[in-house]
C-alpha positions in Angstrom: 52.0 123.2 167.6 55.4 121.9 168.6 58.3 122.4 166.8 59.3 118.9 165.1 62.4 117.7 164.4 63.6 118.7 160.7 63.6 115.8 158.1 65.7 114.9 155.2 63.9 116.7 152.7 63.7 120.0 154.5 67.3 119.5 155.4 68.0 118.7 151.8 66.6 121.9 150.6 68.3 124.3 152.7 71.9 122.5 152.3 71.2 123.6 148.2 70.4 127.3 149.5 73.6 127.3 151.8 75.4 125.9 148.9 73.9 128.0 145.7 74.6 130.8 148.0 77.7 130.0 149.3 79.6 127.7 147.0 79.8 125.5 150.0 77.2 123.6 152.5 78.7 122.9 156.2 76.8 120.8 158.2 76.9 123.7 161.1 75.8 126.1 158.7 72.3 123.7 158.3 71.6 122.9 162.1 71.7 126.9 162.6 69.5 127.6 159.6 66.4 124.9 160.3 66.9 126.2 164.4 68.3 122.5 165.2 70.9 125.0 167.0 70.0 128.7 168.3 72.9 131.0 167.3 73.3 131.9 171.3 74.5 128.5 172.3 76.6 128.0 169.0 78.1 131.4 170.1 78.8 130.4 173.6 80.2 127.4 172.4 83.0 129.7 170.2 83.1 131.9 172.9 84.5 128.7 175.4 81.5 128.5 177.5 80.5 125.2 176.2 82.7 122.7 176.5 81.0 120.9 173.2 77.2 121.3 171.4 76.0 118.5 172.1 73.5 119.4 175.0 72.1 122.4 172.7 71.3 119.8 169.9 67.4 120.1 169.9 66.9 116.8 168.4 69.8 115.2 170.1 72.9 113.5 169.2 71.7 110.5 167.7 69.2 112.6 165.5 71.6 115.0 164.5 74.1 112.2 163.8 71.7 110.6 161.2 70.4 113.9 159.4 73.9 114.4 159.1 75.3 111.5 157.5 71.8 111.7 155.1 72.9 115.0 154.0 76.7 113.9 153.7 75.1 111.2 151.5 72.8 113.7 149.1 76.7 116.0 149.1 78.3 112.8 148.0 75.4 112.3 145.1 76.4 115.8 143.9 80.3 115.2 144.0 80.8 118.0 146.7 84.1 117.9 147.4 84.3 117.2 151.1 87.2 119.5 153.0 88.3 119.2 157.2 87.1 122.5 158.5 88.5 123.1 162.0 86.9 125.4 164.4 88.7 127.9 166.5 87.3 130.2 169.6 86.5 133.8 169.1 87.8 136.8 170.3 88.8 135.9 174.2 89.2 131.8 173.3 90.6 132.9 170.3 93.2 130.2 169.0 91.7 127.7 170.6 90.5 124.8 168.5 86.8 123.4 169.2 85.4 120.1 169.8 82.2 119.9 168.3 80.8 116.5 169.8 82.2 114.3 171.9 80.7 111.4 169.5 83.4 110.8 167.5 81.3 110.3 164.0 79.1 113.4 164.8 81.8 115.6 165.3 83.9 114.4 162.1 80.7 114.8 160.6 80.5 118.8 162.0 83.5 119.3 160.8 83.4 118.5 157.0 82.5 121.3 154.7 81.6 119.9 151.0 82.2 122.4 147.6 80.7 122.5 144.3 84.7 123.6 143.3 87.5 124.9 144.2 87.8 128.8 144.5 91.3 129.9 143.5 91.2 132.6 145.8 90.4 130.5 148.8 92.5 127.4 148.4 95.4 129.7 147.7 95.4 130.1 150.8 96.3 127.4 151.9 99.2 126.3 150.0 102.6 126.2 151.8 104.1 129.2 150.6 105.3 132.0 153.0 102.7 134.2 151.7 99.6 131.8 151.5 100.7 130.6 154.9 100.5 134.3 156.1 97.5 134.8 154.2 95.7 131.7 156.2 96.9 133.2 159.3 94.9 136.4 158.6 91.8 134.7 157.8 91.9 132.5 161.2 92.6 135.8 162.8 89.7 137.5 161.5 87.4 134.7 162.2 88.5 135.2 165.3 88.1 138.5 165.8 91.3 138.8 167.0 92.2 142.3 166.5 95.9 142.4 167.7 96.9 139.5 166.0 94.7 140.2 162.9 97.0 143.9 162.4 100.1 141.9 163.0 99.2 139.3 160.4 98.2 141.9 157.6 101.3 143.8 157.9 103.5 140.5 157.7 101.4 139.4 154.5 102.0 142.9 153.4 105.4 142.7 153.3 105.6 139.3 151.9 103.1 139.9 148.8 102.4 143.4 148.5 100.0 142.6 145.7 97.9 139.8 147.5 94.2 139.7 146.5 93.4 139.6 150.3 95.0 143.0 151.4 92.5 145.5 150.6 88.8 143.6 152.3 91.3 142.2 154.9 92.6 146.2 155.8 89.1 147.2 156.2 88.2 144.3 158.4 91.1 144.8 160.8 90.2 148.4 161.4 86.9 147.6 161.6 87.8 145.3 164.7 89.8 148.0 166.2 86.6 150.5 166.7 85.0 151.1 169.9 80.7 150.5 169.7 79.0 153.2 168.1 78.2 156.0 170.9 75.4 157.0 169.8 72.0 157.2 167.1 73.9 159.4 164.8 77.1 157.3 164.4 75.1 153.9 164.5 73.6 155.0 161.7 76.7 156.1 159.9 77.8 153.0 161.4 75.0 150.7 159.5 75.4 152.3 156.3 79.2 151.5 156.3 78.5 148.2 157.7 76.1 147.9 154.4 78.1 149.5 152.2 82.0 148.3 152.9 82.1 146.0 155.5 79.9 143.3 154.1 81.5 142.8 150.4 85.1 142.9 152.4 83.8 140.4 155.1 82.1 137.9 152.6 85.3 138.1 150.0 87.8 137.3 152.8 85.7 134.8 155.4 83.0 133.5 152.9 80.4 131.8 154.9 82.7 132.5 158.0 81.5 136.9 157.4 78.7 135.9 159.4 80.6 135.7 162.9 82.1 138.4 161.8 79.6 141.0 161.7 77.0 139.5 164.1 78.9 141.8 167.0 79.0 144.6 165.0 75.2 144.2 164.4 74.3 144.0 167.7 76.7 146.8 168.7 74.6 148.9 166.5 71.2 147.5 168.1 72.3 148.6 171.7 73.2 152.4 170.1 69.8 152.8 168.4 68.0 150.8 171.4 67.1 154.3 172.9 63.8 154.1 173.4 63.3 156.5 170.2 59.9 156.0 168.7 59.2 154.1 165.7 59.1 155.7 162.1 57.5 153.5 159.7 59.1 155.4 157.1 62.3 154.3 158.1 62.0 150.7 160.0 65.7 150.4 159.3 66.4 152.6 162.4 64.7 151.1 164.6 67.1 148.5 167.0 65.1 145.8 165.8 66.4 146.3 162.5 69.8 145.8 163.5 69.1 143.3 166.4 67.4 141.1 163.6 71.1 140.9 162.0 72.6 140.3 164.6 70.7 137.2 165.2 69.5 138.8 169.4 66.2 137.3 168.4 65.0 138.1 171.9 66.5 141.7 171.9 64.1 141.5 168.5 61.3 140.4 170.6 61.7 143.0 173.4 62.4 146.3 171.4 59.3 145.8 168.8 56.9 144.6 171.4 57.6 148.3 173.4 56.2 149.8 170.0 52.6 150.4 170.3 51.2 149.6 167.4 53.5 146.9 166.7 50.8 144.7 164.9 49.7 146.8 162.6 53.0 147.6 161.3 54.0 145.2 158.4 57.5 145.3 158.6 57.8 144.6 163.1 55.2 141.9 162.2 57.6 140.2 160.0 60.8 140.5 162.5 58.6 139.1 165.3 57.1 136.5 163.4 61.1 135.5 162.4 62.0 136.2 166.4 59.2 134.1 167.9 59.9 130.8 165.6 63.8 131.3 166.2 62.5 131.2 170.0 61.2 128.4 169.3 57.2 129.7 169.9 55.8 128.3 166.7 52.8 128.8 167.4 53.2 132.7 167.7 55.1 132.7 165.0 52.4 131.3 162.9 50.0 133.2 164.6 51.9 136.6 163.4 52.5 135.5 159.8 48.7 134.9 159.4 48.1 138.2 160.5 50.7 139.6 157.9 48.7 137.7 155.4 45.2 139.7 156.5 47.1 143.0 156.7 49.7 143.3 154.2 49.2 140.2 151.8 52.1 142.0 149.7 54.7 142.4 152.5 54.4 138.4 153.7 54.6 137.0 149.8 57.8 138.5 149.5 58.8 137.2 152.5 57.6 133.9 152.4 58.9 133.8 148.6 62.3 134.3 150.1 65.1 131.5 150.1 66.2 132.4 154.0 62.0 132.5 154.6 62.6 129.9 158.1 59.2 127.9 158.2 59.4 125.4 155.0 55.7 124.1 156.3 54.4 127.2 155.5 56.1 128.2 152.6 55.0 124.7 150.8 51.7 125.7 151.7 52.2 128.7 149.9 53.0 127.4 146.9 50.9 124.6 147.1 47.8 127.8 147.3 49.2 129.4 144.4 48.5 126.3 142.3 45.2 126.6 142.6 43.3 127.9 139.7 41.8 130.6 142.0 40.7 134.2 141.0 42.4 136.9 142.8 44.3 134.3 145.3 46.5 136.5 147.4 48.1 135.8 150.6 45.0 137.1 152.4 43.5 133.3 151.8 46.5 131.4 152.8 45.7 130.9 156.7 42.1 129.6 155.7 44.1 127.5 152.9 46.2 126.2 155.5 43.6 124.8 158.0 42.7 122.5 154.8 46.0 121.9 154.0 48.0 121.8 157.6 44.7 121.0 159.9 47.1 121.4 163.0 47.4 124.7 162.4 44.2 126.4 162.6 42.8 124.3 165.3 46.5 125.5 167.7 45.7 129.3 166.5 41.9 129.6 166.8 39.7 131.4 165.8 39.9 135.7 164.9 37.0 137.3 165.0 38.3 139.3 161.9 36.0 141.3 159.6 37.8 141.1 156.2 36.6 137.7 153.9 39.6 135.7 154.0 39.3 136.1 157.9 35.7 135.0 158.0 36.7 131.8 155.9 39.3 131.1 158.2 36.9 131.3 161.2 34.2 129.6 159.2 36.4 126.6 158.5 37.3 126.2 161.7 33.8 125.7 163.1 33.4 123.1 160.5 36.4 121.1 161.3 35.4 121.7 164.9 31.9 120.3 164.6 28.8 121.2 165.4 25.0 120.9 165.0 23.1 119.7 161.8 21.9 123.5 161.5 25.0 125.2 162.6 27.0 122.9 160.2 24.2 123.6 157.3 24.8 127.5 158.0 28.8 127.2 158.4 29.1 125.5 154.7 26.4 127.6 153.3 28.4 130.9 154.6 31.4 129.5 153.5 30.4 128.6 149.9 29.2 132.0 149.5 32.3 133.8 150.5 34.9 131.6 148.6 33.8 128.2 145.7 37.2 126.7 145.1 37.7 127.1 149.1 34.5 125.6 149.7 34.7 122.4 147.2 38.2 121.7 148.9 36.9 121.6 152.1 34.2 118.7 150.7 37.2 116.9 149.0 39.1 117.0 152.3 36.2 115.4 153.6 36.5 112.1 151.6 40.2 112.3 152.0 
């Protein structure tokens, strides 16, 4: 079960997420959201240690040329308006501005953002006044994380517009980047809930899309603080480092800290960040392998996360829907790994079988025998078994025979 390279329509359907969410849709924005880029080498790459992305494009530059200009086309169809977004280093390449490809048409490509409309707040920024010009300064010194300069360019829009929309989020995001990491459990904790609470609303009304940079670090800061080898507490899975980690988009710090919990599988919510850890990992197959076991034990707990917009497998989350179609008694989640083996053969025939004892597992199983093949008897017995445990399940499997 490889990881394919994401099509139009896929590609389509998360740049209307990125822009109902965001009022915007950035081509960047969409190759970190289908995994076409890991966040770790589009970090480095802000960070100066790549000289460009094109070597961590997983389907290459060509590839990633045309999705591109297909999704530029589908922006154009809407009348997004297109703006130039340039892209600066962070925090020690700070100021420096980024080349994205050295393919000319990819990287003007990269670096065109398309809105549904203009946000007064945000293009007043950019009109050449002394205090919008001060006011764009900030914002490229917060995206930076530049603290110095991000105190020194408050205090001058300060003076120049004391009444600026920008000053209050903008005053809580420059002492935010003047704190050491949290020390400790305790002030991680305190550290999360203002993060939560404060820092979040300020980040996403001054940077927009850009609040993600922002508070990745801070994240992961509080990851390493709780990443004390404190045991698990179902009853609060937000203080466990995963929690954090999982924000901070360390997908492997994700993977380490909930595999060293014992019981890690049969807790719903670490099977859900290591389902998300293993496909940003790029181990599909794991990943898959970790959602169908959601679906056996907590059928609840994986349709609300599969039901989710940011939910990262779209092969699965079709599937889903394409299951709850089905005029099915009781169909939970429980049935949609034996749904999918008729509806995505590739997948049950990469995972194998489980052995489980509830009914929905014993369909899966059962279905996979059949599609494996067998003897006259053995395939007599499998279909009988199966008709018994689940009809509709059973009279799809004959359709997908004539299919």
């Amino acid at each position: 079960m490889s990881d394919a390279v994401v099509g139009v329509t896929e590609a389509e359907a998360t740049a209307q997420r990125l822009l109902s969410e965001h009022g915007a849709y950035s081509p960047i924005e969409l190759l970190l959201a289908t995994n076409s880029l890991s966040y770790e080498d589009y970090r480095a790459w802000r960070a100066g240690e790549r000289r460009t992305l094109d070597e961590a494009l997983v389907a290459g530059v060509a590839e990633t040329r045309r999705l591109a200009e297909d999704v530029q086309a589908w922006a154009r169809s809407l009348h997004l308006h297109p703006d130039h977004v340039p892209f600066y280093g962070v925090e020690e390449n700070a100021g420096v501005e980024l080349t994205a490809s050295m393919d000319e048409s990819l990287d003007a490509l990269l670096h065109t953002e398309y809105r549904a409309q203009a946000d007064r707040r945000q293009t007043d920024i950019f009109l050449d006044t002394s205090g919008m010009a001060a006011a764009n300064e900030l914002v490229s010194a917060l995206s930076s994380r530049h603290a110095a300069a991000g105190k020194t360019c408050l205090e001058r829009l300060a003076r120049l517009d004391a009444e600026h929309w920008m000053l209050a989020d903008a005053t809580i995001l420059v002492e935010v980047l003047a704190l050491p990491p949290p020390a400790n459990r305790t002030e991680a904790l305190r550290r999360m809930a203002a993060l939560e609470q404060q820092w979040l609303p300020a980040a996403g009304a001054v940077l927009r899309s850009g609040s993600r940079d922002f508070v990745t670090p801070l994240w992961r800061d509080i990851g390493t603080a709780l990443d004390d080898g404190a045991p698990y507490n179902a009853a609060r899975p937000k203080e466990h480092a995963s929690f954090a980690y999982s924000h901070g988009l360390d997908w492997a710090n994700v993977r380490r800290t909930v595999g060293q919990v014992a019981n890690h599988r049969t807790e719903p919510a670490l099977l859900e960040l290591l389902a998300e850890a293993e496909w940003r990992l790029r181990n599909r197959r794991e990943a898959v392998a970790l959602w169908f076991a959601l679906c056996w034990r907590a059928p609840e707990s994986f349709a609300a996360a599969v039901g989710a917009p940011r939910f990262p497998d779209r092969t699965v989350q079709q599937a889903w829907v394409r299951l709850q179609d089905q005029e099915w008694p009781g169909v939970t989640a429980a049935w949609l790994p034996a749904w999918m083996v008729l509806d995505e053969p590739g997948f049950g025939r990469a995972l194998g079988q489980t052995g489980g004892p509830s009914t929905p597992e014993r369909a899966f199983d059962l279905l996979l025998r059949l599609r494996a093949g067998g003897s006259d008897r053995e395939d007599i017995d499998n279909r009988r078994a199966l008709q018994e445990l689940h009809p509709g399940l059973f009279d799809r499997y004959l359709a997908s025979l004539d299919a």
